[in-house]
Backbone as ProteinMPNN parsed JSONL, in Angstrom:
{"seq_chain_A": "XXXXXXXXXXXXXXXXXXXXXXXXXXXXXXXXXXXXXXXXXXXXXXXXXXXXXXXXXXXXXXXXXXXXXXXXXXXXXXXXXXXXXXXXXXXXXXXXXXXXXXXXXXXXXXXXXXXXXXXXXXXXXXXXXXXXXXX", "coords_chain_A": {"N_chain_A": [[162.083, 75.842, 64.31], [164.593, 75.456, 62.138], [166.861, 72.886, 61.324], [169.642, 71.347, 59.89], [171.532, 67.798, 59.304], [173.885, 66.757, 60.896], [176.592, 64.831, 60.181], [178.98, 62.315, 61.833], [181.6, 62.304, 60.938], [181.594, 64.852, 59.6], [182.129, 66.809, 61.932], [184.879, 67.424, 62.778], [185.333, 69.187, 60.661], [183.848, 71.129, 61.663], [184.677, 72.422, 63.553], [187.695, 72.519, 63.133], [187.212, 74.702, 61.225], [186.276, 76.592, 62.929], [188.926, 76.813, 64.317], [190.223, 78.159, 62.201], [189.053, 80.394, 61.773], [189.584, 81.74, 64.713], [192.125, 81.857, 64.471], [192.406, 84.013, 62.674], [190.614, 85.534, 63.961], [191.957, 86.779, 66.087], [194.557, 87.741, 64.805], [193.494, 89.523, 63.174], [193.183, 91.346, 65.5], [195.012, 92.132, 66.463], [196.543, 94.12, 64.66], [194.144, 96.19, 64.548], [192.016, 95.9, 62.986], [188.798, 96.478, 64.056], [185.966, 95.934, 62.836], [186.899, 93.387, 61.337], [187.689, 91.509, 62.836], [185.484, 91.281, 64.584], [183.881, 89.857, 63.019], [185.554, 87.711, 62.323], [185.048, 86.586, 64.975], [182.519, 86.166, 65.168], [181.919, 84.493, 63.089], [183.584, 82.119, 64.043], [182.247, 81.45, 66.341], [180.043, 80.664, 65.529], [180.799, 78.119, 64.422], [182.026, 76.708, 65.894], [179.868, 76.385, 67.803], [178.255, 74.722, 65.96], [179.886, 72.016, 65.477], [179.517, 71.437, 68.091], [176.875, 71.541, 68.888], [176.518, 69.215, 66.827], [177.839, 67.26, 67.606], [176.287, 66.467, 70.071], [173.821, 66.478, 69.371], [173.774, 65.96, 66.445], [172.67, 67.816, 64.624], [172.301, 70.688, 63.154], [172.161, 74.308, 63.438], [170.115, 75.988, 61.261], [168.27, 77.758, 60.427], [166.71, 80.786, 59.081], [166.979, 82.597, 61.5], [169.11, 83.857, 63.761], [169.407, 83.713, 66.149], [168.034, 81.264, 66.748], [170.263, 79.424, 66.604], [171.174, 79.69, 69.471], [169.319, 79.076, 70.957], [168.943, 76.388, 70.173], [171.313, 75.643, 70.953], [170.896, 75.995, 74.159], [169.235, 73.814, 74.479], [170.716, 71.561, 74.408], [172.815, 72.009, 76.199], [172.477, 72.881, 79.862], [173.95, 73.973, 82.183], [175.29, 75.75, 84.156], [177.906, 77.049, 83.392], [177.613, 76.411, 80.938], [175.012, 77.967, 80.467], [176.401, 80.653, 80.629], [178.038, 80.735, 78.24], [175.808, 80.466, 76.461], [175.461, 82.997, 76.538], [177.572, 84.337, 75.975], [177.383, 83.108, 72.803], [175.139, 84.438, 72.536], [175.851, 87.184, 72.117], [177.733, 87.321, 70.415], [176.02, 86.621, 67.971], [174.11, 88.884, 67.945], [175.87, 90.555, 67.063], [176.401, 90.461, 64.733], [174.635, 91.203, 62.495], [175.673, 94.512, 63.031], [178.377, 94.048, 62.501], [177.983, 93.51, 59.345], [176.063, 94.7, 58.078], [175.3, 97.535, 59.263], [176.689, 101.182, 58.309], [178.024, 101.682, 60.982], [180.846, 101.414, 62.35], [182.79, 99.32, 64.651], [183.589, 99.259, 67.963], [186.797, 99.532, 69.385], [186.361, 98.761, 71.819], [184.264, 97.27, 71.84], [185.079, 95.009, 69.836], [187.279, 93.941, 71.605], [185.815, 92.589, 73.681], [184.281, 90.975, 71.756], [186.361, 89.463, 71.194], [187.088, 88.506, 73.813], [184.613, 86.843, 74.657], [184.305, 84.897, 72.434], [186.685, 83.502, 72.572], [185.992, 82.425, 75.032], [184.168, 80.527, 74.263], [184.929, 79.025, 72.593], [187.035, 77.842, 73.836], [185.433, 76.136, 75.751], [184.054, 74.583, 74.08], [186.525, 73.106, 72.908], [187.121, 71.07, 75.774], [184.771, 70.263, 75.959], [184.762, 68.549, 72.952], [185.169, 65.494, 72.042], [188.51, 64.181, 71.741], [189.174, 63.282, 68.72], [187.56, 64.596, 67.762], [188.735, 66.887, 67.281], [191.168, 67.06, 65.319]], "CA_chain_A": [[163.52, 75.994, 64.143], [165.088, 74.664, 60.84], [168.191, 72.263, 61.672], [170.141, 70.336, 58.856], [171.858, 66.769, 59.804], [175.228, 66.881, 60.852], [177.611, 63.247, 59.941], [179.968, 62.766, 62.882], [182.81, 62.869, 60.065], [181.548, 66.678, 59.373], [181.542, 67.826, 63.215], [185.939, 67.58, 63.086], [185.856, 70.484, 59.517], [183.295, 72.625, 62.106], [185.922, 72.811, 64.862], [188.796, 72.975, 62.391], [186.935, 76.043, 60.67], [186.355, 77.633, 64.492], [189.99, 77.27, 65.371], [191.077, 78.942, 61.8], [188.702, 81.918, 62.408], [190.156, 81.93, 65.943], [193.595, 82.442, 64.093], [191.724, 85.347, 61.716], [190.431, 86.671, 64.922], [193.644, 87.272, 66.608], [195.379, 88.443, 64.05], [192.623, 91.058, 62.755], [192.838, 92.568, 66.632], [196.51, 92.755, 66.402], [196.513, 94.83, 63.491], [193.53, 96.842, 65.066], [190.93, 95.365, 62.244], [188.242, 95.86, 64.784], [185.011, 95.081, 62.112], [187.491, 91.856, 60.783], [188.152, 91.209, 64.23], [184.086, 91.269, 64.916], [183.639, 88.992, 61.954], [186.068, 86.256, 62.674], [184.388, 85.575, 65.997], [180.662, 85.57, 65.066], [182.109, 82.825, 62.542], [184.601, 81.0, 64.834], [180.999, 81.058, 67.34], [179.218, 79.553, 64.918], [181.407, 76.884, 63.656], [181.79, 76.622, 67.16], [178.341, 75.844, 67.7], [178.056, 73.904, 64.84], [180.338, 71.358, 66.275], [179.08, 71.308, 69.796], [175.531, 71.058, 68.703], [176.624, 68.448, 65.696], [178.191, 65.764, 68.366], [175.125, 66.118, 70.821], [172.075, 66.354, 68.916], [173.621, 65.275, 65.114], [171.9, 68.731, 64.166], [172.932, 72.227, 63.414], [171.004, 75.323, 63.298], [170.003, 76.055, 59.569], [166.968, 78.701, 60.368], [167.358, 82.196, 58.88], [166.847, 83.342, 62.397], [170.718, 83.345, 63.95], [168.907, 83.55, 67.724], [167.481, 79.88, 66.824], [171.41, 78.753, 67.267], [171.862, 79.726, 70.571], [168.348, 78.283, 71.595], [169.467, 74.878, 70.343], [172.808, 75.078, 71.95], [170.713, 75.676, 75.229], [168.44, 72.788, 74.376], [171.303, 70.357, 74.851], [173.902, 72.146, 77.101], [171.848, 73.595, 80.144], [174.199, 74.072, 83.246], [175.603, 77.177, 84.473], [179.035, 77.611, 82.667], [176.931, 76.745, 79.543], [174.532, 79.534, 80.124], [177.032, 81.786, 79.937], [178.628, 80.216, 76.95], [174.89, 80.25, 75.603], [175.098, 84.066, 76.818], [178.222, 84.755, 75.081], [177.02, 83.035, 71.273], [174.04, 84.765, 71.67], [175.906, 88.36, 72.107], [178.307, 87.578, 69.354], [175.233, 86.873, 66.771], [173.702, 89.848, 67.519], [176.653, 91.922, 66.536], [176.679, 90.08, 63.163], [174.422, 92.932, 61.642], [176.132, 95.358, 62.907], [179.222, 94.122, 61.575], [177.889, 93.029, 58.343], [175.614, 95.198, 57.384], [175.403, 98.538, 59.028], [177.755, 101.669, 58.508], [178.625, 101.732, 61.747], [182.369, 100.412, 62.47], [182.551, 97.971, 65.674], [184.457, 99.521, 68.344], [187.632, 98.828, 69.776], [185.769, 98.257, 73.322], [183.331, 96.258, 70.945], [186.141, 93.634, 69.234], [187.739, 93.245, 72.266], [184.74, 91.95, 73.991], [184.102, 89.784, 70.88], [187.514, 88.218, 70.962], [186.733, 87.633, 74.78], [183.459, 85.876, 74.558], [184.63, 83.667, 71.177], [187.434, 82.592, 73.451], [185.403, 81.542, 76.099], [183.057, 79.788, 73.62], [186.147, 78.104, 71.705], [187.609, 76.72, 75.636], [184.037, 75.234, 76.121], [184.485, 73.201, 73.097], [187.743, 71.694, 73.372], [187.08, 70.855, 76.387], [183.859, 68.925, 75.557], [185.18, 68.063, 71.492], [186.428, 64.474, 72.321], [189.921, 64.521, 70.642], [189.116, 62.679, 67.761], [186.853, 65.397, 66.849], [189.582, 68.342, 67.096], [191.901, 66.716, 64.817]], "C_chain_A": [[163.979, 75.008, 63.067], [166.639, 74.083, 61.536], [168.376, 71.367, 59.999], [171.06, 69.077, 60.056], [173.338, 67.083, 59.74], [176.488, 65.412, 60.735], [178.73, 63.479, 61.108], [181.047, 62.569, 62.174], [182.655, 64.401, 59.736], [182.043, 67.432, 60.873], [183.634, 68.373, 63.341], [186.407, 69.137, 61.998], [185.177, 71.625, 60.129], [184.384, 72.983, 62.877], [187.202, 73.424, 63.748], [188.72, 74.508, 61.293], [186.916, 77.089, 61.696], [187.552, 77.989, 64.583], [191.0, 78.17, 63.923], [190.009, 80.391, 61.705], [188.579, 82.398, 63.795], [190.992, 82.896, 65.667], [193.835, 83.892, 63.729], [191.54, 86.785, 62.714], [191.369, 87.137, 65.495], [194.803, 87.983, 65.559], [194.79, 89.967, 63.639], [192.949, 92.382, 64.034], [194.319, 92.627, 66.674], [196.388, 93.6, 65.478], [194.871, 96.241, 63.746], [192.265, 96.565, 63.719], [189.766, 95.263, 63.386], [186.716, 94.864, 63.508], [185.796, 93.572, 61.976], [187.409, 91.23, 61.77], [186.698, 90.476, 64.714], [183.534, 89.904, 64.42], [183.702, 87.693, 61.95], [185.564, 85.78, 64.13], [183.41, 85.254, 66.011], [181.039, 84.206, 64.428], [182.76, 82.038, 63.052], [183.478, 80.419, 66.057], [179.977, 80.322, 66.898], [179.307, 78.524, 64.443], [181.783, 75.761, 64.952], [180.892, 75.675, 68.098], [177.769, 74.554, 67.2], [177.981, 72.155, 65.172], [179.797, 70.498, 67.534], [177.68, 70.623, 69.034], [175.34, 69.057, 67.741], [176.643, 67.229, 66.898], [177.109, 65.689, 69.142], [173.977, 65.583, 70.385], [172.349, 65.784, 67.308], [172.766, 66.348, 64.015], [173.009, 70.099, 64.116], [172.352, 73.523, 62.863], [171.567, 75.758, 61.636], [168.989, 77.466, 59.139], [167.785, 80.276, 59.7], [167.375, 83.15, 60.262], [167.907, 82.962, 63.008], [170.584, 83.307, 65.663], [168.624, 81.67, 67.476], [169.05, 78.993, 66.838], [171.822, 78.412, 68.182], [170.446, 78.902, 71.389], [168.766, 76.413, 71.339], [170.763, 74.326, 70.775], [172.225, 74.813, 73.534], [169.56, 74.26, 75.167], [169.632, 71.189, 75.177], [172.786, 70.893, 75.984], [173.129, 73.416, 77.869], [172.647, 73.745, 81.696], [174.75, 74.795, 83.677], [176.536, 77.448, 83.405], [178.143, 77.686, 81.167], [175.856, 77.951, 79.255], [175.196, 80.672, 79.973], [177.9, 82.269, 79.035], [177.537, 80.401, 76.105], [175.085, 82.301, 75.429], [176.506, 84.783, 75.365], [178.164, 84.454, 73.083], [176.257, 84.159, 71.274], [174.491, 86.438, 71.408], [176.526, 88.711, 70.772], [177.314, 87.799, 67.815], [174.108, 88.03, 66.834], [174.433, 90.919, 67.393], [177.131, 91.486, 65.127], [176.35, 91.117, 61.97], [175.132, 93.96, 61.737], [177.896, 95.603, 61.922], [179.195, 94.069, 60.168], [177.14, 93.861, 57.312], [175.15, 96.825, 57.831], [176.858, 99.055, 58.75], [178.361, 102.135, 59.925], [179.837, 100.838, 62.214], [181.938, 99.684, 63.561], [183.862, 99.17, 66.275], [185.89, 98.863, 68.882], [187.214, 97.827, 71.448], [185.138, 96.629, 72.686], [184.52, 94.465, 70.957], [186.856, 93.218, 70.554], [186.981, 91.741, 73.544], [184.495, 90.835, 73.103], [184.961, 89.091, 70.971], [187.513, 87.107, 72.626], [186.089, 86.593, 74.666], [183.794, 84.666, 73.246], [185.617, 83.21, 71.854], [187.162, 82.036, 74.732], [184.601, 80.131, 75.345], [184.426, 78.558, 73.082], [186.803, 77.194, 72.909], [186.635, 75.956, 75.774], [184.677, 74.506, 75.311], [185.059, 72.36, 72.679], [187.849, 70.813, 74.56], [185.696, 69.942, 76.254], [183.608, 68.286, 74.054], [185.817, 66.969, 72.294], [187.908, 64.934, 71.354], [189.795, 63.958, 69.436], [188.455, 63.812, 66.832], [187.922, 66.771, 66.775], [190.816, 68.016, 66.365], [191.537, 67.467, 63.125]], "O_chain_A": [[163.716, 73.81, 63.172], [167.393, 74.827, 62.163], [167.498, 70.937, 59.251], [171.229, 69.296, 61.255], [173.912, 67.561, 58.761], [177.262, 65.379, 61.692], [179.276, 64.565, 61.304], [181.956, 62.668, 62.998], [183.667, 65.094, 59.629], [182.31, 68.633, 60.841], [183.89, 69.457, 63.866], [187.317, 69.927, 62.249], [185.388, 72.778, 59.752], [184.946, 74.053, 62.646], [187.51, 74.612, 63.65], [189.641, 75.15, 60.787], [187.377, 78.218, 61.529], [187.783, 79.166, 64.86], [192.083, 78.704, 64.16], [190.586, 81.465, 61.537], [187.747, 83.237, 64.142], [191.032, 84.066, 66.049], [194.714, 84.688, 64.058], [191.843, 87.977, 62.653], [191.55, 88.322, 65.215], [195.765, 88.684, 65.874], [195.31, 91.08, 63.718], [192.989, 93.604, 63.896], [194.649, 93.711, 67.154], [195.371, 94.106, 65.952], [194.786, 97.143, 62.912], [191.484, 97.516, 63.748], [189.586, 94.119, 63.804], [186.551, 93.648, 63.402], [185.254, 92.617, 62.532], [186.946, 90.102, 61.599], [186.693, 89.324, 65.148], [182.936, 89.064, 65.092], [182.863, 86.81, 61.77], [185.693, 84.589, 64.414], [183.032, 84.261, 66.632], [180.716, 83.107, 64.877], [182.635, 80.921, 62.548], [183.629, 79.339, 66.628], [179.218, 79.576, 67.516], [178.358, 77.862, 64.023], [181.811, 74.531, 64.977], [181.115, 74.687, 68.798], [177.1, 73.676, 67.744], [177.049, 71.351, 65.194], [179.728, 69.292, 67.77], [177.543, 69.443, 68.711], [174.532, 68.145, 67.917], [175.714, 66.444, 67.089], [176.662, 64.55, 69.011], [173.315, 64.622, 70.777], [171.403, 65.203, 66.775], [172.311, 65.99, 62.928], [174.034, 70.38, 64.737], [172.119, 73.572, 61.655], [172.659, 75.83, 61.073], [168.915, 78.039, 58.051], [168.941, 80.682, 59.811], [167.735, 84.324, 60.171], [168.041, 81.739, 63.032], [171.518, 82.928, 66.369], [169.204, 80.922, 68.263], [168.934, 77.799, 67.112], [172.542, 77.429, 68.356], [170.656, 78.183, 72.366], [168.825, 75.514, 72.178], [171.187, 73.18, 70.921], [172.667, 73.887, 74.215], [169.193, 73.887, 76.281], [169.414, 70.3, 76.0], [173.604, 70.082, 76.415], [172.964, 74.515, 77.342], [171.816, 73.609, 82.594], [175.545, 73.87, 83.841], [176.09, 78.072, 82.442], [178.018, 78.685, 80.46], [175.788, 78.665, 78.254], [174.762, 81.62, 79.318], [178.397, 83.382, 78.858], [177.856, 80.538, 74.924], [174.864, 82.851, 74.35], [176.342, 85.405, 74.315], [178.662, 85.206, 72.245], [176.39, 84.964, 70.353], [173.765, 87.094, 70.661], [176.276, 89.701, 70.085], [177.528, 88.596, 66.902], [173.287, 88.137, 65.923], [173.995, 92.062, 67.527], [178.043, 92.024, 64.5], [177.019, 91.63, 61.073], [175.392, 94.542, 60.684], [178.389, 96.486, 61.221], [180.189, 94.49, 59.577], [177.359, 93.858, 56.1], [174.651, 97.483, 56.919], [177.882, 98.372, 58.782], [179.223, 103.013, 59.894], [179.707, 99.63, 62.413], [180.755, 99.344, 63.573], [184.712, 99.746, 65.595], [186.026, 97.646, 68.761], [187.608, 96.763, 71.924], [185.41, 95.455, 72.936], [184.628, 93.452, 71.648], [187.058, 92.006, 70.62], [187.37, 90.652, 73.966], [184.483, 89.712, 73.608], [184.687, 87.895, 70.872], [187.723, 85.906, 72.794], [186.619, 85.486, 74.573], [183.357, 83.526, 73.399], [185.492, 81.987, 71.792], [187.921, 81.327, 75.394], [184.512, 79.003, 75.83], [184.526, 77.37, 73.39], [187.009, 75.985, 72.81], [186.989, 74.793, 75.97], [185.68, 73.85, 75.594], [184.717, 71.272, 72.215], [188.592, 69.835, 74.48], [185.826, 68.754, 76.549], [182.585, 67.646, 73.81], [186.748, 67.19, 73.068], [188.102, 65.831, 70.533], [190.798, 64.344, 68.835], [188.65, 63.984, 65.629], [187.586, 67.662, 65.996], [191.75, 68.725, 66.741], [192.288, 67.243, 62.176]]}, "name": "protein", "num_of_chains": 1, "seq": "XXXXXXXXXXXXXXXXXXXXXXXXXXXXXXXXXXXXXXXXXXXXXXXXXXXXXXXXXXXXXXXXXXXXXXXXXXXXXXXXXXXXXXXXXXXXXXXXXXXXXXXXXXXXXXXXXXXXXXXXXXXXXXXXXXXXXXX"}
């Protein structure tokens, strides 16, 4: 698994990138953007991630494989709610292809599900982001 080093001055621009493709995401599903909609939560899950992983471990998944994210989120956060915080990254990055690169749209069932699970993932993290880091 490839990780790059994360500076605990970087881990406050991952969160602050999560909570404006939060904004992206909510707005896209108002407007019925489901692909946009899809989009802004794989990236608000990974910035997400980013974050989380950054303050624990000082790491953040770098691999071309987008499964090796959610394995190093469960590396350092292994207790129920987090498995199903690990459960929800790992559903969002495998609807990254579909949003990204087939022609198949993303349904509305789809995006709404995505906006779920990225708002479960985004509550985890404020909730264990000290405040210094969500500034």
């Amino acid at each position: 698994m490839r990780t790059r080093h994360v500076d605990r001055d970087e881990i406050p621009q991952y969160f602050r990138k999560a909570l404006q493709f939060s904004r992206s995401m909510h707005a896209s599903f108002s407007e019925g953007d489901w692909d946009a909609t899809g989009l802004a939560a794989i990236h608000m899950a990974i910035s997400a991630n980013d974050a989380l992983t950054g303050l624990v471990a000082g790491v953040r998944s770098a691999g071309p494989k987008h499964d090796d994210a959610v394995d190093l989120f469960q590396r350092h956060f292994s207790d129920e709610e987090s498995q199903g915080v690990a459960e929800d990254l790992r559903w969002l990055i495998r609807k990254k292809s579909v949003v990204e690169y087939e022609s198949r749209a993303l349904t509305e069932e789809e995006a709404t599900e995505a906006v779920e699970r990225a708002d479960r993932l985004l509550e985890f993290a404020r909730v264990r982001l000290p405040g210094e880091y969500q500034k």
